[in-house]
C-alpha positions as CSV (number, residue, x, y, z in Angstrom):
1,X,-12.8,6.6,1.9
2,X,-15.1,8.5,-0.2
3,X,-15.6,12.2,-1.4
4,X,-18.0,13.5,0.8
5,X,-21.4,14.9,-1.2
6,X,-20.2,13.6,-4.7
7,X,-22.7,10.9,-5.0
8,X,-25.3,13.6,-3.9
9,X,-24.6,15.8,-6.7
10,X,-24.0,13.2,-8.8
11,X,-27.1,11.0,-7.9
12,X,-29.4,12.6,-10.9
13,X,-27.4,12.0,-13.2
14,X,-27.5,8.8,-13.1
15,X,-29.6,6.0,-15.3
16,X,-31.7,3.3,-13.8
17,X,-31.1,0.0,-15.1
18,X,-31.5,-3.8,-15.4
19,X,-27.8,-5.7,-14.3
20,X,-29.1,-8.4,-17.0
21,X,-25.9,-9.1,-19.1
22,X,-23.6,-6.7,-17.5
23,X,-20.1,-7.8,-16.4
24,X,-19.5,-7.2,-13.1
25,X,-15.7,-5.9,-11.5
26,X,-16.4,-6.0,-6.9
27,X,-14.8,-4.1,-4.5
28,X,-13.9,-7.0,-2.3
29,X,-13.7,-5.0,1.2
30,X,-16.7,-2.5,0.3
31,X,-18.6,-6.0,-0.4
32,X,-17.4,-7.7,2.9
33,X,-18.9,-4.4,4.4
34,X,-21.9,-4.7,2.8
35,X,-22.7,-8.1,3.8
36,X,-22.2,-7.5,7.2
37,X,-24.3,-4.8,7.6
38,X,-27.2,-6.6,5.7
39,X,-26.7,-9.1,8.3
40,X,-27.2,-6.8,11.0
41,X,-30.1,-5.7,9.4
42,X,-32.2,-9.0,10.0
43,X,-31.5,-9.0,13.9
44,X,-35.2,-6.8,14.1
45,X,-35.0,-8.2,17.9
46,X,-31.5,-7.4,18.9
47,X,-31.2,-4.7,21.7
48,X,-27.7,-4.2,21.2
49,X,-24.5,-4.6,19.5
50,X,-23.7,-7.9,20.7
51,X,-27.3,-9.2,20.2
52,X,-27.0,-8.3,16.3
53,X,-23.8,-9.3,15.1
54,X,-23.9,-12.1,12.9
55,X,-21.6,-15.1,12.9
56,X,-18.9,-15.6,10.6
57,X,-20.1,-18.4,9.3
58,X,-23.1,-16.6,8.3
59,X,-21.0,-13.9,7.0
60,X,-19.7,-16.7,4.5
61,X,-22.6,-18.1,4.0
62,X,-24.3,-14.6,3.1
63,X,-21.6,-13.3,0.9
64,X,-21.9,-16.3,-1.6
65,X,-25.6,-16.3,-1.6
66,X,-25.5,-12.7,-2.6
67,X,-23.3,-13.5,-5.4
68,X,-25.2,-16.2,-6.5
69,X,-28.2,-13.8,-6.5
70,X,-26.1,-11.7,-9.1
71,X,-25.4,-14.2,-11.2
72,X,-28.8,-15.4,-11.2
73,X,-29.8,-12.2,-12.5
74,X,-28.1,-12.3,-15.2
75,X,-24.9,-10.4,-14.4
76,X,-21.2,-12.3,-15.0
77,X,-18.8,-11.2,-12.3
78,X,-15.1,-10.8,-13.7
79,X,-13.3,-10.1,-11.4
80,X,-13.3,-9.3,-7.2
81,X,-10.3,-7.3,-5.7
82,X,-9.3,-7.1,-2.3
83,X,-6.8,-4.6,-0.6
84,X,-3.4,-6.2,0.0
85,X,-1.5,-3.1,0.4
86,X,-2.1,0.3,1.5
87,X,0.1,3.6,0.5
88,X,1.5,5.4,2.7
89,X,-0.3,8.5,1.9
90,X,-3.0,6.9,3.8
91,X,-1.4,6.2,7.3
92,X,-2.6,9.3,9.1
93,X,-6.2,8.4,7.8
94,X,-5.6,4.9,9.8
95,X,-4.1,6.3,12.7
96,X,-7.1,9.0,12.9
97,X,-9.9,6.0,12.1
98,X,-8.4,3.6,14.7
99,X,-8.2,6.7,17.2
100,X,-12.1,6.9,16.2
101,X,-12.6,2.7,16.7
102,X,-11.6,3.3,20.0
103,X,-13.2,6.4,21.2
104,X,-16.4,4.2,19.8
105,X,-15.2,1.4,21.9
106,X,-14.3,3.4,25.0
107,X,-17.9,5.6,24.8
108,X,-20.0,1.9,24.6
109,X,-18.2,0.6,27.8
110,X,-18.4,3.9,29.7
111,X,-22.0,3.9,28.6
112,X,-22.3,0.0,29.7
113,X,-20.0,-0.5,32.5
114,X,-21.7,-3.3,33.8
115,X,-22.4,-5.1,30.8
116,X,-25.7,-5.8,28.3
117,X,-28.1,-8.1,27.9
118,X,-27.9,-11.2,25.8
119,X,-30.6,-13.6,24.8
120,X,-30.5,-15.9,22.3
121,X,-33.8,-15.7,21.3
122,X,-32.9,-11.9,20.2
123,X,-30.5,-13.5,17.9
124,X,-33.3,-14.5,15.2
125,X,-32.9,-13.8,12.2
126,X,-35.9,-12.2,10.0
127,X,-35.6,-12.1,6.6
128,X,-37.5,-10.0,3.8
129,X,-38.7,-11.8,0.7
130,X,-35.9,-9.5,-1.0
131,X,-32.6,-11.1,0.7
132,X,-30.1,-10.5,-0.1
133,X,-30.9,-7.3,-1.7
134,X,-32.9,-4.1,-1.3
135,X,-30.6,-3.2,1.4
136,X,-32.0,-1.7,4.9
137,X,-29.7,0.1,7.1
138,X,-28.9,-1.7,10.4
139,X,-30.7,0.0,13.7
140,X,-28.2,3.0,15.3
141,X,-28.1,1.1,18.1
142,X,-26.1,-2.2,16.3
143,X,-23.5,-0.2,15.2
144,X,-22.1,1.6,17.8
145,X,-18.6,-0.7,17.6
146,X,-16.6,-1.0,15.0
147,X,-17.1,-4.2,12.9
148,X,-16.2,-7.9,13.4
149,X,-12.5,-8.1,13.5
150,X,-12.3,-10.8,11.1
151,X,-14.7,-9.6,8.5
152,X,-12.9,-9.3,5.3
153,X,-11.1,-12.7,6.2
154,X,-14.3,-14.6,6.2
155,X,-15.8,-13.5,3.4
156,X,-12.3,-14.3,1.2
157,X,-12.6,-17.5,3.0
158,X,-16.3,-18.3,1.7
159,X,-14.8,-17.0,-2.1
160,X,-12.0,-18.9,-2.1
161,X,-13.6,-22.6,-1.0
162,X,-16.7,-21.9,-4.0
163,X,-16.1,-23.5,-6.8
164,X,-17.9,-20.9,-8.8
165,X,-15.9,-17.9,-7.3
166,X,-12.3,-19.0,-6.1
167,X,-10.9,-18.5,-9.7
168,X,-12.2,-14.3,-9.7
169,X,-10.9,-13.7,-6.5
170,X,-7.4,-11.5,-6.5
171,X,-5.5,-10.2,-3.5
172,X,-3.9,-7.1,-5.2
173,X,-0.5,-5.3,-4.4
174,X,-2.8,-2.0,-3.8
175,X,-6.2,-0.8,-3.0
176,X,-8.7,-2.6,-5.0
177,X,-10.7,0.9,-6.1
178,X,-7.9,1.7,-8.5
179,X,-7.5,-2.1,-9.7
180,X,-11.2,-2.1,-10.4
181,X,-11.1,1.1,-12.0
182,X,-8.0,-0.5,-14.5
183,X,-10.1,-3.2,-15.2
184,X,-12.9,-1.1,-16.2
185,X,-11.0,1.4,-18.0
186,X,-9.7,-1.6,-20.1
187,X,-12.0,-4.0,-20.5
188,X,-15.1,-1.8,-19.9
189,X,-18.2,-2.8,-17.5
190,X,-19.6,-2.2,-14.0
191,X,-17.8,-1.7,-10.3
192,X,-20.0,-2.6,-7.6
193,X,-18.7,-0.4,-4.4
194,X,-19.6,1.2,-1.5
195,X,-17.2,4.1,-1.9
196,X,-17.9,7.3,-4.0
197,X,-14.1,7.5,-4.8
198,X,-14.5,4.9,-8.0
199,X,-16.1,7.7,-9.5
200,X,-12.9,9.9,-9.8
201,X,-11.2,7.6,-10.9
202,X,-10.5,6.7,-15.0
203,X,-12.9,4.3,-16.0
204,X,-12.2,4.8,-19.8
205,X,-14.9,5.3,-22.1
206,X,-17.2,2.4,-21.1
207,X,-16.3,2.2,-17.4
208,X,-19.5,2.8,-15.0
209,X,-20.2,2.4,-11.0
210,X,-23.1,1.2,-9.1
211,X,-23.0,1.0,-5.1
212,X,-24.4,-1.8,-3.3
213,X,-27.2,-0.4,-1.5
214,X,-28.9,0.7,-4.8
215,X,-28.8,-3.2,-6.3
216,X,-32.8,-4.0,-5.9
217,X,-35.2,-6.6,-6.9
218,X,-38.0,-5.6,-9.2
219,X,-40.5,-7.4,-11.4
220,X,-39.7,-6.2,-15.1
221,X,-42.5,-7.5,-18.1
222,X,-43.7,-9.8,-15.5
223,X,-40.1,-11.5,-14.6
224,X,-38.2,-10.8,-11.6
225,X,-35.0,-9.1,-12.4
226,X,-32.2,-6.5,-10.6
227,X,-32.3,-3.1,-11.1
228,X,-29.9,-0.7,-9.9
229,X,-28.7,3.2,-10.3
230,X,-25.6,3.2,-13.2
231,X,-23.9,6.1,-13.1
232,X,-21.8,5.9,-16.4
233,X,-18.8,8.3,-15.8
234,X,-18.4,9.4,-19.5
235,X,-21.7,10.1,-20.3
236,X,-21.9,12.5,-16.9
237,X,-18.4,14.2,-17.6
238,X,-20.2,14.7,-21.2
239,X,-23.2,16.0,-19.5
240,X,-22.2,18.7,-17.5
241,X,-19.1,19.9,-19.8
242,X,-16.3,19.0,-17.7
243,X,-13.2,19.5,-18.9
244,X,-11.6,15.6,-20.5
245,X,-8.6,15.7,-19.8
246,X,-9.6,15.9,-15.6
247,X,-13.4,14.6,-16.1
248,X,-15.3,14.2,-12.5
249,X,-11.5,14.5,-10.6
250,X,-11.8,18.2,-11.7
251,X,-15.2,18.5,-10.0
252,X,-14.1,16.1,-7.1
253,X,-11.0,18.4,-6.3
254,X,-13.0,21.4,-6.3
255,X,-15.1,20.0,-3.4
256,X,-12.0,19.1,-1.8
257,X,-10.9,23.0,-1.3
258,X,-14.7,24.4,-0.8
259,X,-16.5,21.7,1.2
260,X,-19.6,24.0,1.6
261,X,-20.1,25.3,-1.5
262,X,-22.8,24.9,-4.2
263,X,-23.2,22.5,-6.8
264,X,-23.5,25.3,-9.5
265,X,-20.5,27.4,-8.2
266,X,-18.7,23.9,-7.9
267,X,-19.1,22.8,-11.4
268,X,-18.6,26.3,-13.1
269,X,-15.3,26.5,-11.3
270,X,-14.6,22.9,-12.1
271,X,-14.8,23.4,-15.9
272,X,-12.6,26.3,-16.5
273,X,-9.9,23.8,-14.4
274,X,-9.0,27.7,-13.0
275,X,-8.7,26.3,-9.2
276,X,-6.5,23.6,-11.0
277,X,-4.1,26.0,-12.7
278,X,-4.1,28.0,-9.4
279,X,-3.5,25.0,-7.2
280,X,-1.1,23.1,-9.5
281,X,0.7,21.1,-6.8
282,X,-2.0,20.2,-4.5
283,X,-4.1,19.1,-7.5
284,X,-1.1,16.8,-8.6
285,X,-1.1,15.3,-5.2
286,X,-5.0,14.5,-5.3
287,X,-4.8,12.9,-8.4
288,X,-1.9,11.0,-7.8
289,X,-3.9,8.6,-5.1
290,X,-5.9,7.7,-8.4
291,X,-3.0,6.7,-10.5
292,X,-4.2,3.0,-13.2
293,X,-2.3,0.2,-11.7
294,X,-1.4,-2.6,-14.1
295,X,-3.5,-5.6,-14.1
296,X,-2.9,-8.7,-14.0
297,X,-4.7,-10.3,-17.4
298,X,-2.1,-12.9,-18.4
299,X,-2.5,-17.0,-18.0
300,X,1.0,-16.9,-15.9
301,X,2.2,-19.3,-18.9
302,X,5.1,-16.6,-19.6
303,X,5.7,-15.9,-15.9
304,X,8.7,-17.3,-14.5
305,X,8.6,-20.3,-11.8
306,X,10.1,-18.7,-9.0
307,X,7.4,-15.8,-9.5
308,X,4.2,-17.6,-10.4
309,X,5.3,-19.5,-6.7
310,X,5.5,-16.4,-5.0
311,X,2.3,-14.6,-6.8
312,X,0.3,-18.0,-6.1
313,X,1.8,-18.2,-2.1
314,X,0.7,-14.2,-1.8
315,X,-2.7,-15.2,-2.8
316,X,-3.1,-17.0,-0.1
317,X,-2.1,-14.4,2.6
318,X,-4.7,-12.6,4.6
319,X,-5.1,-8.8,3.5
320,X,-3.4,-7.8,6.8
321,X,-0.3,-9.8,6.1
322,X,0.2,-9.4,3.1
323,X,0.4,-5.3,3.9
324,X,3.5,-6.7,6.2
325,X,5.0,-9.0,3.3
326,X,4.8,-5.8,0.8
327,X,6.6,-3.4,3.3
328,X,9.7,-5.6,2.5
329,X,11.2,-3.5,-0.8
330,X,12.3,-7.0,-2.5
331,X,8.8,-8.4,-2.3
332,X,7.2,-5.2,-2.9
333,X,9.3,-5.0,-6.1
334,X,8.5,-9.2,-7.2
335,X,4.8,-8.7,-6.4
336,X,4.2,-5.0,-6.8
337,X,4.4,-4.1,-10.5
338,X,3.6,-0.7,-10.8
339,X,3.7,0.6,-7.2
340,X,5.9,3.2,-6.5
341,X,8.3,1.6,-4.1
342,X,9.8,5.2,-3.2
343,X,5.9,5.8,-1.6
344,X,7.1,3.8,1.9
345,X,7.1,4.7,5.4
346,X,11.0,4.1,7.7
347,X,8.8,2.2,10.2
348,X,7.6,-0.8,9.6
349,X,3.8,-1.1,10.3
350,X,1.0,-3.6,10.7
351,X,-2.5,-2.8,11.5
352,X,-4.2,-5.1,13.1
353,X,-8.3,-6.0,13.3
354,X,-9.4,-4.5,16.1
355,X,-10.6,-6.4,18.9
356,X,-13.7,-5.8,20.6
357,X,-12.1,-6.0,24.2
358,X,-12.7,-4.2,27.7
359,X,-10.9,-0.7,27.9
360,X,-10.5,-1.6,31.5
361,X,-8.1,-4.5,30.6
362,X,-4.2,-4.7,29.0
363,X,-5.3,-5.2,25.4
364,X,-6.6,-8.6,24.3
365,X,-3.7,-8.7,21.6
366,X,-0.9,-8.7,24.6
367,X,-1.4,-12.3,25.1
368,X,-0.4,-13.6,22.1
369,X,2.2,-11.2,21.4
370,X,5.4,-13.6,21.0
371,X,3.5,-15.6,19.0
372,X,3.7,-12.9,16.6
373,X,6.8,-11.4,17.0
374,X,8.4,-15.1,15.5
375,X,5.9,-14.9,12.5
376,X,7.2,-11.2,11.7
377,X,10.8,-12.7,12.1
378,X,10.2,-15.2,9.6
379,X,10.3,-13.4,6.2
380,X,13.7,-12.1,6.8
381,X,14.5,-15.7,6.0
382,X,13.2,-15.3,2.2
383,X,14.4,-11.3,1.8
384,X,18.2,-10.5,1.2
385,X,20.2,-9.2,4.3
386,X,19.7,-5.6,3.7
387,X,15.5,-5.9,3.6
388,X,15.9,-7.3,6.8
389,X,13.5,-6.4,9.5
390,X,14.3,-6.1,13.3
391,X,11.1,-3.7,14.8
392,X,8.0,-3.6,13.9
393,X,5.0,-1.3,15.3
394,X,1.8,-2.7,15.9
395,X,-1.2,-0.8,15.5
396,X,-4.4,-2.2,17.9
397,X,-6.6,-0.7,20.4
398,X,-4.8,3.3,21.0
399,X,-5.7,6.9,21.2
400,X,-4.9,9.2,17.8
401,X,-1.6,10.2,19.9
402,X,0.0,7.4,19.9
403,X,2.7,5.7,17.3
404,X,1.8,2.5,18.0
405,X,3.6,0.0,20.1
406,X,7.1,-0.9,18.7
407,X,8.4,-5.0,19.3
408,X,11.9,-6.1,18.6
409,X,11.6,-9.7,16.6
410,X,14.2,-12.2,16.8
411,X,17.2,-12.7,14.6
412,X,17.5,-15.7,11.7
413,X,20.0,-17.1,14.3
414,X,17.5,-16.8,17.1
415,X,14.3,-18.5,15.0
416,X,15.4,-22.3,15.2
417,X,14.8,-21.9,19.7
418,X,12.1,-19.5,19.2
419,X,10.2,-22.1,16.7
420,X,11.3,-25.1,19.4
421,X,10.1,-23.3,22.0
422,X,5.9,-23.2,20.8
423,X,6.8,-26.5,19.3
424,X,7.2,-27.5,22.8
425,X,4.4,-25.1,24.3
426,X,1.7,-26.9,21.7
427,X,3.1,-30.5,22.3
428,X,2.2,-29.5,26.6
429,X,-1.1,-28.9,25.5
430,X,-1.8,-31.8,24.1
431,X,-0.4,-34.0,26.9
432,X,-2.8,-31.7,29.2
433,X,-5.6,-32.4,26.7
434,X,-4.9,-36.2,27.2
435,X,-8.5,-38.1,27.9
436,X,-10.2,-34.8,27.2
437,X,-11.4,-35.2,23.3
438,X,-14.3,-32.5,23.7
439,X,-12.3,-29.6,24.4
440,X,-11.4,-27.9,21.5
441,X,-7.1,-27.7,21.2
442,X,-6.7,-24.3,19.8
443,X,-9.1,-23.2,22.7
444,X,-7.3,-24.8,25.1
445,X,-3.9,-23.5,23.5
446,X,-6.1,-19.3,24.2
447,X,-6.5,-20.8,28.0
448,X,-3.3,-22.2,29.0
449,X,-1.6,-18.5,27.2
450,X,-3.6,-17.1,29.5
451,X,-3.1,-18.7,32.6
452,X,0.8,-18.9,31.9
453,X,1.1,-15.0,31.2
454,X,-0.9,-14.4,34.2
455,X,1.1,-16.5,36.6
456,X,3.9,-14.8,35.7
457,X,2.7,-11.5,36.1
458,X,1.3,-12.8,39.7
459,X,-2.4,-12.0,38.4
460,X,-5.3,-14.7,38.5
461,X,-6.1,-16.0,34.9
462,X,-9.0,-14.1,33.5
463,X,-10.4,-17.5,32.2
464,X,-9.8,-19.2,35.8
465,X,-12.1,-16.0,37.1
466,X,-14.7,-16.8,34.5
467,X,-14.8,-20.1,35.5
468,X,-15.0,-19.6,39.2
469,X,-17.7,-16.6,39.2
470,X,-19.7,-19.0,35.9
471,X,-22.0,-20.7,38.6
472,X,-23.0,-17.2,40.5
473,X,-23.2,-14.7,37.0
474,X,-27.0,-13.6,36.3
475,X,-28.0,-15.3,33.2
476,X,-28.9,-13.5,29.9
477,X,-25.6,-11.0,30.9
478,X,-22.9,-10.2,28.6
479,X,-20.1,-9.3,31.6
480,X,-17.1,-7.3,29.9
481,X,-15.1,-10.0,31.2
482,X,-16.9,-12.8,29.1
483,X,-16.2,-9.8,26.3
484,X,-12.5,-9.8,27.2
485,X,-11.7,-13.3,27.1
486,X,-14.0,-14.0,23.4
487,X,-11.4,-11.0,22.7
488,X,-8.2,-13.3,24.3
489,X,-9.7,-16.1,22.1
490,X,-9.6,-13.8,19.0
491,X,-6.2,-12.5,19.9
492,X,-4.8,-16.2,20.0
493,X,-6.3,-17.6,17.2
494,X,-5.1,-14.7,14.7
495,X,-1.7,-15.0,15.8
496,X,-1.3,-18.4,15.2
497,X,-3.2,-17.8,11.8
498,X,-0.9,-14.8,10.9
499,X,2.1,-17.6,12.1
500,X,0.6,-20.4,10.3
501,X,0.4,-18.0,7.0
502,X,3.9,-16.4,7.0
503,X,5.5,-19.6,8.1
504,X,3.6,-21.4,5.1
505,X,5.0,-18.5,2.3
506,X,8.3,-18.9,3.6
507,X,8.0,-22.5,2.9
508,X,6.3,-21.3,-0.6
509,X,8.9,-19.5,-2.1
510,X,12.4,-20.1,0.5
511,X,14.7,-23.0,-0.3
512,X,13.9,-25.8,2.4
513,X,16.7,-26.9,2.3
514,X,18.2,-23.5,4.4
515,X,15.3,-23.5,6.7
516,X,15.4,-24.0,10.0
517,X,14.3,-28.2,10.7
518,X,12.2,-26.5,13.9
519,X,10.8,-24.6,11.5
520,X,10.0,-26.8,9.1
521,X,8.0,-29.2,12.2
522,X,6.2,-25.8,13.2
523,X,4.7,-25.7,10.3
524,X,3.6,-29.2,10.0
525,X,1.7,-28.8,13.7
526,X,0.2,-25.2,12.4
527,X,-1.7,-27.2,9.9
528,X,-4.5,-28.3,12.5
529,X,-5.5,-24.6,13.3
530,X,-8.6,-24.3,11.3
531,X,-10.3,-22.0,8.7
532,X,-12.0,-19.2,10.3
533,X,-15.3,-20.1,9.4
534,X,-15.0,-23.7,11.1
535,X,-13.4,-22.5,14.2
536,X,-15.5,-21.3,17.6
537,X,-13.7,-18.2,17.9
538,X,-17.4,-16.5,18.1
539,X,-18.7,-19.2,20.1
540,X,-19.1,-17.0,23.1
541,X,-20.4,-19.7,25.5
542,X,-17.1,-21.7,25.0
543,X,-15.6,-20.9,28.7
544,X,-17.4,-23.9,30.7
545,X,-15.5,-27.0,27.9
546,X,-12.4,-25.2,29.7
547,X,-13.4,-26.7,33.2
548,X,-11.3,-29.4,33.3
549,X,-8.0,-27.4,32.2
550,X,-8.5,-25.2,35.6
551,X,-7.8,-28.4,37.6
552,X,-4.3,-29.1,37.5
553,X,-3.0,-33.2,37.8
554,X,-3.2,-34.7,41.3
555,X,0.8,-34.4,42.3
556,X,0.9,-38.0,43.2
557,X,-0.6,-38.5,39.3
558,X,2.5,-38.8,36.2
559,X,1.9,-38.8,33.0
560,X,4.1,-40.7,30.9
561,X,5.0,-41.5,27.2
562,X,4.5,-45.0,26.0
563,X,6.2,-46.7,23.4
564,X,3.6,-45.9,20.6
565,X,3.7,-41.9,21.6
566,X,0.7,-42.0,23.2
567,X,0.7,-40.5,27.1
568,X,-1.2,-42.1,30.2
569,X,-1.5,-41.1,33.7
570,X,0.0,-43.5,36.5
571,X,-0.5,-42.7,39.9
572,X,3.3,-42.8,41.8
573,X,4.1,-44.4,45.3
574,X,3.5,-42.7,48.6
575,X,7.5,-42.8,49.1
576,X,7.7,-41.1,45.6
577,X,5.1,-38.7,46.2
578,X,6.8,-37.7,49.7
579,X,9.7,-37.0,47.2
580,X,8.0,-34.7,45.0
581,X,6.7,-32.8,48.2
582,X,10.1,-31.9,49.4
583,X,11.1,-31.0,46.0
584,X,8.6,-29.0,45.1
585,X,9.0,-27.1,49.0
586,X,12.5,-26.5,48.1
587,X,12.1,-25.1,44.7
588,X,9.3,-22.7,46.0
589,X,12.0,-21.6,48.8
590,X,14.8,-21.2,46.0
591,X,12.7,-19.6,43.1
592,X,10.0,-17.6,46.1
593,X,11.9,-14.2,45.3
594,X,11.6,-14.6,41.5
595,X,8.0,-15.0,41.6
596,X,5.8,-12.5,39.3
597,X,8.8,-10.9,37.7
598,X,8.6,-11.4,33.7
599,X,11.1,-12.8,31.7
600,X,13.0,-10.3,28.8
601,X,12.9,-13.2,26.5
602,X,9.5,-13.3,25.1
603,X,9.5,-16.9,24.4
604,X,9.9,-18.3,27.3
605,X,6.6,-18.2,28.4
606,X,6.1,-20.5,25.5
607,X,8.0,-23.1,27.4
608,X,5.3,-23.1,30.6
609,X,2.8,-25.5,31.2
């Protein structure tokens, strides 16, 4: 999160220097940053936002290609961390930067109420002869939202299927600054970041940092090679006579208390440690949040089975969940050697990547929210009785007031109906998906939530609007609404992937034996949702393959089951369909004063078709 001016002051102290033969520690999130915004950069002929963000796939794509450039160069990456777990010292940050996401998000809506423009052609990418590096910021005008909400995700996704990279990647119980800064302060090398906080921390003796907008090409004796600034901690705590026992934390907690002072009054002060002394407390505090964290350097063959299972299933958790799996204090304590378990919230919390949705709608997340409320539900299967979670506060789209939005989940006795009931909710889309091979099913499962949620709640589908307003919108328009539903999309798909991901740990590292059989066929059907960066959740022009779901079967139409599992469609008799007339006249007469009220069981929507 940065100190703010350090780098400033620190900037000419710093050495300029070849990457040729240096071993090379990533910030995993700061280079997932990075690599968006470099992408952004080449859209020289977006107009706006929408116009400039890249695709995930090129996200992938871009992230290895800038490794590979690295490599190329000479450098040998060791190691790449990524945040699995954040303290809780740092909840208020979150809370105050997702109030700020959606001010940002608010402000662009009120500013285009009626939607932008989209083209395709200002899509184009343009290139420099220096890409990937010799960074450009991105205009003002393309980042005026917050990120993609799947960022991180598809960038670990792009690691983990290279061959070159998959084996360097580490999801850590902790921020990644401070397990880069334990490599380096054991091993020794470089930390590529974005964040000027790696520099407070102890890198040991041959520790140094280099951020990821200073990497640049540059011809060197006639050969093309990568230079970049190196600032070299030891050397600049040598330099200006700071005090080694505190080194550049003394200088950094100085600025802390006396944002606007000097450099030269900030540096004296900071080598007599006299604000330190003075400030005892506070001081401990600060340098508390830059604490080594023990690193992970062994070959597992001393680990135990039942750990090596459930360090190799947490590896394959996205960042976000596996925040959730560590708030449960008997995973926290397997997975999180060295964390201070005391440092935990009573609430349990889970951020979640904000959606770029219309302010004017009920959140994009709301869909899908049952969907999640099972996956929560399903570690307390794997975690002794007394870790046992029941509420759990989601943090989306709010204002800096609010808490969050707290969700009961069910109980272990509740999960085998809960897990029956999307079981049966998937198994109805794909009879309604029956002679319709084009349409994607995971879109179609996005669609059918919303038009079942919406019935419900006596609204008109959002998707069903889309479709019906598709032939009259003006072309090159990006509506809010077409915004919304890509959001709905989003929403869906991430469920299922957060279902899909605690489902598959809990088969990981539970007995199978104890698990629920519903369960166990959930998680075979999950399988089919795909990777991120293979899906078309950013496929915005995905609406009109949805056509044929707005038409419902003819009521004289039945589709049955044959005897190989397949399903047909058979039209019925006239003296059958007169039947189904009169039934379906009496059940609207018998249910009519239900109609639009919502169930209190979450799940049962699941059951709709």
């Amino acid at each position: 999160m940065g100190i703010p001016h350090l780098i400033t002051y620190l900037r000419p102290f710093a050495t300029r220097e070849s990457l040729k033969d240096k071993e090379i520690v990533i910030d995993g999130p700061g280079l997932a940053y990075h690599i968006y915004h470099l992408c952004q950069s080449t859209r020289v002929s977006a107009g706006n936002y929408f116009e400039a963000v890249p695709s995930y796939k090129e996200l992938g794509e871009t992230v290895l290609e800038w490794l590979d450039g690295l490599e190329k160069g000479g450098s040998t990456v060791k190691r790449i961390y990524f945040d699995g777990y954040l303290p809780a010292s740092k909840f208020d940050v979150r809370l105050e930067r997702l109030g700020g996401n959606t001010k940002q998000l608010h402000d662009y809506y009120n500013q285009y109420p009626d939607g932008l423009r989209y083209q395709s052609s200002s899509t184009a990418r343009q290139k420099p002869s220096s890409f990937p590096f010799g960074f450009v910021y991105p205009r003002n005008s393309y980042t005026k939202l917050p990120a993609l909400p799947f960022l991180v995700v598809a960038c670990i996704e792009a690691l983990l299927g290279s061959n070159s990279y998959r084996d360097i990647v580490e999801m850590v119980p902790g921020e990644a600054d401070a397990f880069c800064a334990s490599y380096l302060s054991k091993h020794g090398g470089i930390v590529l970041t974005g964040d000027s906080d790696l520099l407070v921390h102890d890198l040991g003796a041959n520790g140094s940092v280099t951020f990821f907008k200073d990497v640049e090409v540059a011809l060197e004796n006639g050969r093309t090679s990568l230079l970049s600034q190196i600032y070299h901690a030891a050397r600049i705590v040598e330099r200006l006579d700071l005090p080694q026992t505190d080194g550049i934390r003394a200088l950094a907690f100085e600025m802390i208390l006396d944002s606007h002072g000097s450099f030269r009054k900030l540096l004296a002060q900071a080598k007599i440690s006299n604000v330190i002394r003075q400030h005892q407390p506070a001081y401990e505090s600060f340098v508390k949040e830059y604490l080594p964290m023990k690193i992970n350097d062994s070959d597992n063959t001393s680990v135990a089975e039942g750990l090596l299972t459930l360090r190799m299933a947490f590896q394959h958790l996205d960042t976000r969940i596996c925040e959730y799996i560590l708030q449960f204090p008997y995973l926290m304590s397997k997975l999180g050697e060295g964390q201070d378990i005391s440092d935990s919230k009573e609430t349990t919390d889970i951020f979640l990547p904000f959606l770029i949705d219309s302010p004017a709608k009920t959140n994009a997340w709301e869909m899908s929210t049952s969907i999640r409320q099972l996956a929560y539900a399903c570690v307390n299967l794997v975690v002794p009785a007394a870790d046992h979670k029941y509420t759990v506060f989601e943090h989306r789209r709010q204002l800096k007031t609010s808490r969050g939005r707290e969700w009961e989940v069910p109980s272990p006795a509740d999960l085998p109906e809960a897990c029956g009931n999307i079981i049966t909710f998937l198994e109805n889309v794909q009879h309604n998906l029956l002679n319709r091979p084009s349409i994607n099913f995971w879109l179609a499962v996005a669609f059918t939530q919303d038009v079942d949620i919406s019935s419900t709640l006596g609204k008109t589908a959002l998707s069903k609007q889309l479709l019906s307003s598709s032939l009259s919108r003006k072309k090159n328009q990006m509506s809010w609404d077409r915004i919304h539903w890509t959001a709905q999309i989003h929403g869906s798909y991430y469920s299922f992937r957060i279902l899909k991901q605690i489902i598959g740990f809990v088969v990981a590292v539970g007995d199978r034996a104890t698990l629920p059989e519903t369960l166990l066929r959930l998680h075979g059907l999950l399988q089919s949702l795909p990777n991120l960066l293979v899906s078309q959740v950013d496929d915005i022009g995905n609406i009109e393959e949805l056509r044929p779901l707005a038409t419902k079967p003819s009521p004289d139409e039945l589709i049955t089951e044959n005897d190989q599992g397949s399903f047909t469609k058979q039209k019925v008799s006239s003296k059958q369909s007169k039947k189904n007339k009169k039934k379906r006249k009496r059940e609207q007469t018998k249910g009519g004063e239900k109609e639009g009220v919502r169930s209190n069981n979450p799940f049962d929507l699941l059951t709709m078709t």
